[in-house]
C-alpha positions in Angstrom: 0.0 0.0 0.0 2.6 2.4 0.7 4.0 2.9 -2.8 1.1 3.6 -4.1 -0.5 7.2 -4.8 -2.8 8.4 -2.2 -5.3 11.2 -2.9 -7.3 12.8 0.1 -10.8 13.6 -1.5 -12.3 14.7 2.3 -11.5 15.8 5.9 -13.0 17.3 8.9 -11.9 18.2 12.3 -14.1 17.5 15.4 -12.7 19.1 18.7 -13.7 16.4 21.7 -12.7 18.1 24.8 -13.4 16.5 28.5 -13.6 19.9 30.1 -15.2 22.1 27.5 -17.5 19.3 26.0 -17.4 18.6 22.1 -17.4 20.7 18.9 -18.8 19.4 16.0 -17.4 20.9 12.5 -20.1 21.9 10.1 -17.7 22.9 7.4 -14.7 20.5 5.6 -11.4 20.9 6.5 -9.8 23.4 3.4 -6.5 22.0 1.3 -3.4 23.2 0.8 -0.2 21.2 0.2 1.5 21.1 3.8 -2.3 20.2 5.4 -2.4 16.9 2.4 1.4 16.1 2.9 1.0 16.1 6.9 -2.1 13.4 6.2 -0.6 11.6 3.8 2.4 10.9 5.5 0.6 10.5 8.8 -1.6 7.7 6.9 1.8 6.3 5.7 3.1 5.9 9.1 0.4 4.3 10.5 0.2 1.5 8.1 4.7 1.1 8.6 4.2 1.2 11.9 5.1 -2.5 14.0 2.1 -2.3 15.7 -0.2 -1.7 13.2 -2.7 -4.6 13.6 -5.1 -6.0 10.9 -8.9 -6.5 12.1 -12.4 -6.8 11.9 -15.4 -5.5 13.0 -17.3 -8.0 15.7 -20.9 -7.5 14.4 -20.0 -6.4 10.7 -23.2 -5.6 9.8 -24.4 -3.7 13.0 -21.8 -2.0 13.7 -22.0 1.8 13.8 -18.5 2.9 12.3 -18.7 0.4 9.3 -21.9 2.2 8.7 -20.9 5.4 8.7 -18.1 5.0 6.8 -19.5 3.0 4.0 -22.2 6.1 3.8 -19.7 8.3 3.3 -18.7 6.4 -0.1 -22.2 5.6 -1.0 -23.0 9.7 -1.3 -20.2 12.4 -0.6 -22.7 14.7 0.6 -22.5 12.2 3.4 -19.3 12.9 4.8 -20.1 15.7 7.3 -22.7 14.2 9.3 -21.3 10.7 9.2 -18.5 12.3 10.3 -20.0 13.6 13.2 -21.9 10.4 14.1 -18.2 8.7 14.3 -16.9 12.0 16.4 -19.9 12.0 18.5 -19.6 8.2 19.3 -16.2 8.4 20.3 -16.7 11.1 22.4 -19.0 8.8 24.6 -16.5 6.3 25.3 -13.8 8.7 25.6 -15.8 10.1 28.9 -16.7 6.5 29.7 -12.8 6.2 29.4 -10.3 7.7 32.2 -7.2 7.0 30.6 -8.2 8.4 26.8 -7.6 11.9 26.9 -9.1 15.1 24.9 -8.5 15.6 21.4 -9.1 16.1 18.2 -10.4 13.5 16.1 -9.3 13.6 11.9 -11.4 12.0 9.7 -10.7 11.8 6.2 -11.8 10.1 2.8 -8.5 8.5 1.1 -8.2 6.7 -2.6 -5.3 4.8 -2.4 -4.7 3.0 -5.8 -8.2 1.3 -6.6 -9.4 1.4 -3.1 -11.4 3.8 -0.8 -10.6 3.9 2.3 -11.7 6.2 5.3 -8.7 7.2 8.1 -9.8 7.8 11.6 -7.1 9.9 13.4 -6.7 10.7 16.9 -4.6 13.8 17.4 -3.8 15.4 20.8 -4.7 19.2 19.8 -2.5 20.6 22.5 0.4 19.5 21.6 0.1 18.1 18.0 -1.2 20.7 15.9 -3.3 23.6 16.3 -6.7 24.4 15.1 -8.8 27.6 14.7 -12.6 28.0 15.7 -15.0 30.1 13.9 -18.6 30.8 13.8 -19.7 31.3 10.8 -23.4 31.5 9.2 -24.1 30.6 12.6 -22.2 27.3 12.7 -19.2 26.1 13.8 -16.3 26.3 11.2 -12.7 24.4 12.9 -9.7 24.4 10.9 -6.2 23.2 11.1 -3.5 25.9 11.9 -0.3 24.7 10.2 2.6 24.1 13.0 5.7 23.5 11.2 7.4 21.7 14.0 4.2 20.1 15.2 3.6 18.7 12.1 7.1 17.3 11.8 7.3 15.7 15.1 3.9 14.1 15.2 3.4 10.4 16.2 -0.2 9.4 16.6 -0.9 6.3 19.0 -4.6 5.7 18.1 -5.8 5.7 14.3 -8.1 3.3 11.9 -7.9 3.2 8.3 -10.9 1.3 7.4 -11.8 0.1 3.5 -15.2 0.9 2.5 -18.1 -1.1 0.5 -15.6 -3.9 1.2 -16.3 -7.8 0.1 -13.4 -8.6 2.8 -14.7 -8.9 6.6 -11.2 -8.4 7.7 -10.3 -5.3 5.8 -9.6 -2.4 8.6 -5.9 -1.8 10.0 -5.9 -0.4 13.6 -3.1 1.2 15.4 -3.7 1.6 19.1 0.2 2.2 20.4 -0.1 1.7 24.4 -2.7 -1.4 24.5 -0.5 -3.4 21.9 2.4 -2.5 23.8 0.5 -4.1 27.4 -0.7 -7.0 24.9 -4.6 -5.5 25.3 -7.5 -5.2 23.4 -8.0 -1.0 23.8 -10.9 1.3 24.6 -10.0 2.1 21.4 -10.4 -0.9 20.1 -13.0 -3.0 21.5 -15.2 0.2 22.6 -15.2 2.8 20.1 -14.1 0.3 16.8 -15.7 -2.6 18.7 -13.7 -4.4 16.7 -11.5 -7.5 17.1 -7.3 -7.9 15.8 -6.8 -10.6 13.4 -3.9 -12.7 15.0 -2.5 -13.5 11.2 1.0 -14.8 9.9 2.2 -11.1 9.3 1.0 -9.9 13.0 2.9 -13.0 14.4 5.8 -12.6 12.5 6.1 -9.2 13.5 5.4 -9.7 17.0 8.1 -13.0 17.3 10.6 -10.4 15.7 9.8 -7.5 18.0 9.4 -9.5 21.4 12.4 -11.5 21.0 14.8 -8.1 20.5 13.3 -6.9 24.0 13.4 -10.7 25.3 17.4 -10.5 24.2 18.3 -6.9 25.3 16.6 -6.9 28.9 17.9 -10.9 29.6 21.2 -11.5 27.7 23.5 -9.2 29.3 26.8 -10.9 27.3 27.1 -9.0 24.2 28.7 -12.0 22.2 25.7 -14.5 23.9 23.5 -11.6 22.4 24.6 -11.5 19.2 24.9 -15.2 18.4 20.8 -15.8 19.3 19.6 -13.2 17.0 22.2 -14.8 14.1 20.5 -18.2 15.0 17.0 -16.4 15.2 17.6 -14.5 12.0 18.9 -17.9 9.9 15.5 -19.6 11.2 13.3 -16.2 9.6 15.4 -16.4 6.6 15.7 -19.7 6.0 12.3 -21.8 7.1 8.8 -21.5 6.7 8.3 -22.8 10.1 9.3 -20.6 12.9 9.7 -23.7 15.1 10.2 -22.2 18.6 11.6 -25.3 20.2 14.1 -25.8 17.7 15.1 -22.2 17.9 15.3 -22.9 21.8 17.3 -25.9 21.5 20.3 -24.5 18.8 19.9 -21.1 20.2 19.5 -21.1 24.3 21.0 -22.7 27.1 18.8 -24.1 29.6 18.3 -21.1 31.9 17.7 -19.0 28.7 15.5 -21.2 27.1 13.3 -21.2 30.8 13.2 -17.7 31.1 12.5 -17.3 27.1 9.2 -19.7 27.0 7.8 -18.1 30.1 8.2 -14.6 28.1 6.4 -16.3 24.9 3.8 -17.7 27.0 3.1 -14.3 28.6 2.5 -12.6 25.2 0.6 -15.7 24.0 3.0 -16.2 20.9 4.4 -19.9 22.3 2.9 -21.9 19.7 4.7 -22.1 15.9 3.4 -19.8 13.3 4.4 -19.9 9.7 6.5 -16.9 8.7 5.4 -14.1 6.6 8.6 -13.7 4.7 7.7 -10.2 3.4 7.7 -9.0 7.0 11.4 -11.0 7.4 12.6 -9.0 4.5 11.9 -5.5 6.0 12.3 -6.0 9.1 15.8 -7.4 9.0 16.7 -5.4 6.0 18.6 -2.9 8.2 20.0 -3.1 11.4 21.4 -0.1 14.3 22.9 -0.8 17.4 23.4 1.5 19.7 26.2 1.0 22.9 26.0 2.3 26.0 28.9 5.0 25.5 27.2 6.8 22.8 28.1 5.3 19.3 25.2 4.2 17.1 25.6 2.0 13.4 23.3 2.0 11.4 24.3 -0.7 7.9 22.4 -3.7 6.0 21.7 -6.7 8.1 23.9 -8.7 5.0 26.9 -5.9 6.3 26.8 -6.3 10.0 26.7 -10.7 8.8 29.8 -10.4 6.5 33.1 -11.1 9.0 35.0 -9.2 6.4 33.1 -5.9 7.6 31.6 -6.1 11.0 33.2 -8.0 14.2 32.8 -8.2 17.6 35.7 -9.0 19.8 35.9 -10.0 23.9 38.3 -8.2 26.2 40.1 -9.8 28.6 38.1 -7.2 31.1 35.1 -8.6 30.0 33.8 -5.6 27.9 33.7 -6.1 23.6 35.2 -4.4 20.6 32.8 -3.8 17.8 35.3 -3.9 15.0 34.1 -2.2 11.5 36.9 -3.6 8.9 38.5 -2.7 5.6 36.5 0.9 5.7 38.4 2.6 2.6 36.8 6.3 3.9 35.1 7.8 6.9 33.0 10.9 6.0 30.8 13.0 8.5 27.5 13.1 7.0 25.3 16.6 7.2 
């Protein structure tokens, strides 16, 4: 999806505030380059990010956001008060919801290729971005203020990009940052979405990949140790079609390790073997960057940091490492 052209027909801001109560938009958001760059790329990012989540509505044909969204498609002139439906829902469970905060929610009709798709973007107004309320003609009329550095820095933790009129029951991607990171279905989620994550080859890949680097830096303190399991692990992602967890255990972890390792797995529920989504092996171990603890960070190719002719790593009689880069014909300081 992400090499393909994306073109924002729609969007609206709704301003959901816990204090101040809710503002619904009566006017579309107005288009200028930086405002259809920032969603682009914000759409972009969601749909990169490792804990973007594929997933599906629980009652597909009741459900209020499915609804609302296919509308939107069915007639354009739609948009605004489907729009508002959504922002009004949300707005429920976020004052149901102590720990969702005040925002502003983006909502925004996207063609990405041959596909329609509507983005559902929560954005933290007070930091974020700014926006700008008018009344006009005796409705409310919120826009979004570019904020150059806002913009830049932006990192969204709760989003849906949902394809409309779909055939496919399992057609919406969800992003909801802190609840994947605690392993939890979300407010988000299972309230607002009411919506369930699809537990596919591609999540599980990602997930075995992304565990398993925490697993290794918080309980393998010997650098050496360290490096040979994620060589083994890597071979295994490369190589099979199996991710085979006790054969990873047994070539990879002593017995102590390979304890502490399954009780990890088990506590994430990804203990059982999965097949491995080798698109997800080939970007995620693509590139590599390692960072010690007295401030040098490399960034190269995974197939650089494997070839002994480039990249070694050497034991002290002290106990600390060398990390040795080799046969480097220049060193340049990059701007």
């Amino acid at each position: 999806m992400g090499g393909n052209k994306m073109i924002i027909s729609k969007y609206v801001i709704h301003v959901l505030d816990k204090q101040s109560g809710i503002i619904l938009n009566d006017f579309e958001g107005t288009f200028n380059m930086n405002i259809e760059k920032f969603i682009q790329k914000q759409v972009k990012k969601i749909m990169k990010h490792e804990l973007v989540r594929k997933a599906k509505f629980t009652e597909y044909e009741k459900n209020i956001i499915r609804n609302c969204t296919d509308a939107m498609n069915d007639d354009r002139k739609n948009f605004l008060s489907a729009s508002k439906e959504i922002a009004s829902y949300f707005y429920e469970v976020m004052n149901d919801a102590s720990q969702v905060e005040s925002c502003d929610l983006l909502i925004a009709n996207i063609g990405i290729k041959d596909r329609e798709y509507v983005a559902i973007l929560r954005l933290d107004y007070k930091t974020l971005h700014n926006h700008k309320i008018e009344f006009k003609e005796n409705k409310f009329n919120i826009q979004m203020i570019e904020n150059e550095i806002a913009i830049q820095n932006t990192s969204i933790k709760q989003a849906a990009l949902i394809a409309v009129n779909s055939l496919e029951i399992e057609d919406m991607y969800v992003l909801d940052v802190e609840a994947e990171k605690l392993n939890e279905t979300g407010v988000f989620t299972k309230k607002f979405l009411d919506a369930e994550t699809i537990e596919d080859e591609t999540y599980k890949t990602k997930q075995f990949i992304r565990l398993s680097n925490i697993w290794i830096n918080n309980s393998v303190p010997d650098v050496i140790d360290a490096e040979r399991i994620r060589e083994i692990r890597n071979y295994i992602l490369k190589n099979n079609d199996v991710m085979d967890l006790e054969k990873f255990s047994n070539e990879a972890l002593d017995y102590e390790q390979d304890e502490q390792f399954t009780r990890f797995c088990e506590s994430y529920e990804i203990d059982k073997d999965f097949t491995i989504d080798k698109k997800v092996v080939e970007n995620k171990l693509f590139k590599r960057t390692v960072e010690t603890l007295n401030g040098f960070k490399i960034s190269a190719r995974l197939e650089d940091f494997e070839d002994k002719m480039k990249f070694r790593i050497e034991r002290n009689a002290n106990g600390s490492c060398d990390v040795i880069i080799k046969n480097v014909d220049y060193l340049y300081q990059k701007q």
